[in-house]
N, C-alpha and C positions, 0 to 999 in steps of 0.2 A: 797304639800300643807303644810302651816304650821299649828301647831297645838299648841294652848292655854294650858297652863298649867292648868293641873286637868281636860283637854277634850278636843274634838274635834275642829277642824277649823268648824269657822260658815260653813255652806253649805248654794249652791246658793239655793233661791227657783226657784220651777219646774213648770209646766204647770198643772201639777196636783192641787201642795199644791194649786194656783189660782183658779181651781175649786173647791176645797174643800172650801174654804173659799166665793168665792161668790155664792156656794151651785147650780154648772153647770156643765155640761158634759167638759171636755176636747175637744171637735167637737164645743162647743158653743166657750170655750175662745181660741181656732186657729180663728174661726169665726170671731171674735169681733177685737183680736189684730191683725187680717192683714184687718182690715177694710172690710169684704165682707157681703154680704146680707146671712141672715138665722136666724137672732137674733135680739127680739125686741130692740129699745133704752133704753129704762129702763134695760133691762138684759144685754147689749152693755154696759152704764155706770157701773152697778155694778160690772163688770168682771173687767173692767180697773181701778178701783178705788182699788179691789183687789188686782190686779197686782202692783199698783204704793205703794200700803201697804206693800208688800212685796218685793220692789224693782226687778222685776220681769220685762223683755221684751222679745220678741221672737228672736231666735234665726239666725241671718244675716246669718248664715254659714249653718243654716239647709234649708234656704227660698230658698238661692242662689245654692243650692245642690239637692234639692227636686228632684225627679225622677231618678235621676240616682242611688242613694245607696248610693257613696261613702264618705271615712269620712277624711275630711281635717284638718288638724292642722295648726293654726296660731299662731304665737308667738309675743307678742308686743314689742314695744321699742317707747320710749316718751322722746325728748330732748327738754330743754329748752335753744335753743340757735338760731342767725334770718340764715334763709337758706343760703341768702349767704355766713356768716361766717361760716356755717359748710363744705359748698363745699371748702372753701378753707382750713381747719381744717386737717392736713395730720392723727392726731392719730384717730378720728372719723370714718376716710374711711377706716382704718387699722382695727379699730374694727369692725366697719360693717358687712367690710368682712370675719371679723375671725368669726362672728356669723351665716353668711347667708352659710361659706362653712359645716358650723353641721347641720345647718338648711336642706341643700338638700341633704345629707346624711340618712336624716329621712323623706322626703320627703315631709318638711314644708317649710312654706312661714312666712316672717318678715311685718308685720305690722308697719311701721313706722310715726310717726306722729311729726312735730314741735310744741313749745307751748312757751306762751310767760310767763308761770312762772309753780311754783306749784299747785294751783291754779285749773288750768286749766289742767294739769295735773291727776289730784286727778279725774277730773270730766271725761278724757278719756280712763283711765282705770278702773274706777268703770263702765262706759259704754260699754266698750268692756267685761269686764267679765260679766257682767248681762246678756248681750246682745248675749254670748257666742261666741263672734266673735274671741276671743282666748283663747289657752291653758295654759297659763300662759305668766309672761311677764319680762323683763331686767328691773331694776333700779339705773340707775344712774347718777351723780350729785349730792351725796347727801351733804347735810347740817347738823350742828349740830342741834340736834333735832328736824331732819328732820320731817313737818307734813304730809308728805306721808307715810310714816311708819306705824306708828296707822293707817289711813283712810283705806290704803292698807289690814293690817292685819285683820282688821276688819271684812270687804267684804270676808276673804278668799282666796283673791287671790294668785296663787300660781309662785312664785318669787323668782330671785336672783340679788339682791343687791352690786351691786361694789362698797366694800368700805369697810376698815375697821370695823373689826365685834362690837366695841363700836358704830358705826355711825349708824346699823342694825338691830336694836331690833332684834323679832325674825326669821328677814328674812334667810335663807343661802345665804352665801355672799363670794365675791372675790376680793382678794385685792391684791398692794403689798407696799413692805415696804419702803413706802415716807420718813420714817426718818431714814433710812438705808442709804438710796441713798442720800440723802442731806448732810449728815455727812462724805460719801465717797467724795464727790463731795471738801468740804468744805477742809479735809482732806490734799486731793491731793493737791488744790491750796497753799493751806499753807506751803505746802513741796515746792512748787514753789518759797516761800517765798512774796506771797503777805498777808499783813496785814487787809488791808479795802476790803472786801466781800461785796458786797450786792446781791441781790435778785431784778428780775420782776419776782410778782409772778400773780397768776390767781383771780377769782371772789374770796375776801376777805371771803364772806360766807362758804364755799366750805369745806367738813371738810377735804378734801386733801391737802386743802392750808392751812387752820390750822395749822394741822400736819408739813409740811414743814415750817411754819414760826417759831413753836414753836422748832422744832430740827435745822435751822439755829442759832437760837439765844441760845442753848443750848451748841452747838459746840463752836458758837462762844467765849463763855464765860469758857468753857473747855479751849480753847487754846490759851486764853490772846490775842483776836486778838480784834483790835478797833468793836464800835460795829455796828453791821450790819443793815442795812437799808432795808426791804423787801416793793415794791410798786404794791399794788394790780389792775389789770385790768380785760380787757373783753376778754383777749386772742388775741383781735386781733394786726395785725400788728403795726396798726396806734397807737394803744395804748403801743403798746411794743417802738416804736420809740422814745412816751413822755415820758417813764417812763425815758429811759436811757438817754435822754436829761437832765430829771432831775436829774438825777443821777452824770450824769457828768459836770455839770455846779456849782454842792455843793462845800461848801467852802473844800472839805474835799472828794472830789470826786474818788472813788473807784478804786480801780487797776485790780478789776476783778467779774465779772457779771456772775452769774446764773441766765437764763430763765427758768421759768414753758411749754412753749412749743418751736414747734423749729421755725416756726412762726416769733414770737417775738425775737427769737435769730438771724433771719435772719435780721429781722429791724433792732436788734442793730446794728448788723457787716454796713447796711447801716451808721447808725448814727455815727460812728466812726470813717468813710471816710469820709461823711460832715464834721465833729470837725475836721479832720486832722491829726486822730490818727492813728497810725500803729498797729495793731492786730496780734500778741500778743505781739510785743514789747514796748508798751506802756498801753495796755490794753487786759485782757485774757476775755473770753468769752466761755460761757456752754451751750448747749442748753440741752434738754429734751423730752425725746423717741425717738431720733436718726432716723424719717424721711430718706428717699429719699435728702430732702434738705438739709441735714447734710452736703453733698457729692457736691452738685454741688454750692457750695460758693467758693469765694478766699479770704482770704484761706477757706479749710474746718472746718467746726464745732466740736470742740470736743462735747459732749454728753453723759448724763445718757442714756443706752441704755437698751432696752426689748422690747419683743416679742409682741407687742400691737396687731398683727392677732392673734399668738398665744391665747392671753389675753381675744379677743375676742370670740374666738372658745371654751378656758376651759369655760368662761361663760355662755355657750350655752351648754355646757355639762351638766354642774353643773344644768342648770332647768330643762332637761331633768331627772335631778336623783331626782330634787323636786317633778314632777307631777307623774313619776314613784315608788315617795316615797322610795328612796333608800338612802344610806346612805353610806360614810358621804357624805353631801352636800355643805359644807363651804371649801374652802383651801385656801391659798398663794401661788400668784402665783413668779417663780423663782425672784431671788432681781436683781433688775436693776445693771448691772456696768459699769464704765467710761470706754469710749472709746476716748484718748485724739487724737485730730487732730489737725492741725495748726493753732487753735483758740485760743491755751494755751500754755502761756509760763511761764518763769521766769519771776517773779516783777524785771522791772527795780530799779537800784539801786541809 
């Protein structure tokens, strides 16, 4: 759990502090909040009006447990991205699963839920903790200054953040180094000898695409190379297709493409073949976190490559050491490195 400086993390309120405050037994507000007969309407309103004062609900995991004793841990995870595009998402399912193999190690279970922004987000996990339907919960997608942050911290909830430890307030958090890997990436092709670089990169807000666009353009400007064009999308394919269409129809059109996933690296190698272009002899291509689908293109993808189950599992660790309160609870996770396949060549001359 994290904890405010100069004190404590808020605490949830209890079933108790509800009685104390609408001045009832604990047996009146079990009564009242699962709707059953024993309590007049008048002391029925005041208990829930209590409760909704103290943002206070009864607990899902203790109602759907009752009789038998045992005590279950849930752990949340909240994306805001549409279902289909996540099924088709390779790093998503990679992480998942690097979370769900810690998860039955400990003998919890993933809460997962889709959401169509922050928003709505803010309102599923302040419900899920109130509601005590999990033990703490994953964050990530974050933004620059991100409004889940604050809303999160506030309630107490106890969390780990993928992202960059400026994008985290005081959450513990897991990242790795996006501008590490973009400047290797950048690096390497320039030693190929191509001059014009660009970028498809992911949801423009996204403070991991920040990061990447502010160290493309840094690099760039390091190494005297024309300057680079970064086109933000939605990760999906269809939109990695038009980026690179844009890209390569420019008066000034690129000799070589960094993708934010592999995805989109896959569209482009499509779009390449439509224009008529031969890859890598005409044009180099990158993709990012090295997928399954790296491997079965023609040619194959080179690739920023990492452990994204791995990435998923130290995450899963890492809130395990939050609710257990151990420490440290923040790290980086290993740096991505190029792994070049027949996606990347020499700039023709």
């Amino acid at each position: 759990m994290t904890t405010a400086p100069g004190g404590p993390a808020p605490r949830r309120a209890t079933i108790k502090d509800v009685a104390a405050r609408a001045g009832v037994s604990i047996g009146a507000v079990s009564l009242a909040a699962n709707n059953r007969p024993g309590v007049s309407d008048a002391t029925r309103a005041r208990i829930l009006a209590a409760a909704a004062e103290l943002g206070w609900q009864p607990s899902q995991a203790a109602k759907a447990l009752s009789g038998n004793g045992r005590r279950t841990d849930t752990i949340g995870l909240v994306i805001a991205r549409p279902a289909r595009q996540l099924g088709l998402e390779p790093y998503y399912m990679e992480f998942i699963s690097g979370v769900k193999s810690v998860l039955e190690e400990q003998s919890c279970s993933l809460l997962l839920h889709l959401v169509r922004d922050t928003d709505r987000e803010i309102e599923i996990q302040t419900e899920w903790w109130q509601s005590r339907r999990i033990s703490g919960s994953i964050i990530v997608d974050l933004t620059d200054a991100d409004p889940r942050i604050p809303a999160l911290e506030r309630i107490g909830l106890p969390a780990v953040a993928v992202g960059h430890p400026h994008l985290t307030g005081r959450f513990a958090s897991v990242w790795t180094d996006d501008a590490a890997a973009v400047e290797e990436a950048v690096r390497y092709l320039a030693f190929l000898g191509h001059r014009r670089i660009c970028r498809v990169g992911g949801n423009a807000a996204l403070g991991h695409t920040i990061i990447r666009t502010a160290a493309l353009e840094a690099i760039t400007r390091e190494l005297g190379l024309e300057e680079a064009r970064s086109i933000p999308t939605d990760y999906s394919g269809e939109q990695g297709a038009r980026a690179t269409r844009t890209l390569l129809t420019s008066p000034r059109p690129p000799t070589a493409i960094i993708y934010d996933n592999d995805i989109m690296a896959v569209a482009g190698l499509s779009v390449a073949s439509e224009m008529g272009l031969s890859v890598p002899a005409d044009l180099s291509l990158v993709a990012w976190d090295d997928s399954q689908l790296c491997q079965l293109t023609h040619p194959t993808l080179s690739a920023m490559s990492h452990d994204v189950f791995g990435f998923g599992a130290e995450a899963a660790r890492r809130l395990f050491a939050v609710i257990n309160r151990e420490t440290p609870a923040s790290g980086q996770a290993p740096r991505l490195v190029l792994v070049p396949r027949g996606s990347s060549g020499r700039a023709a001359v």
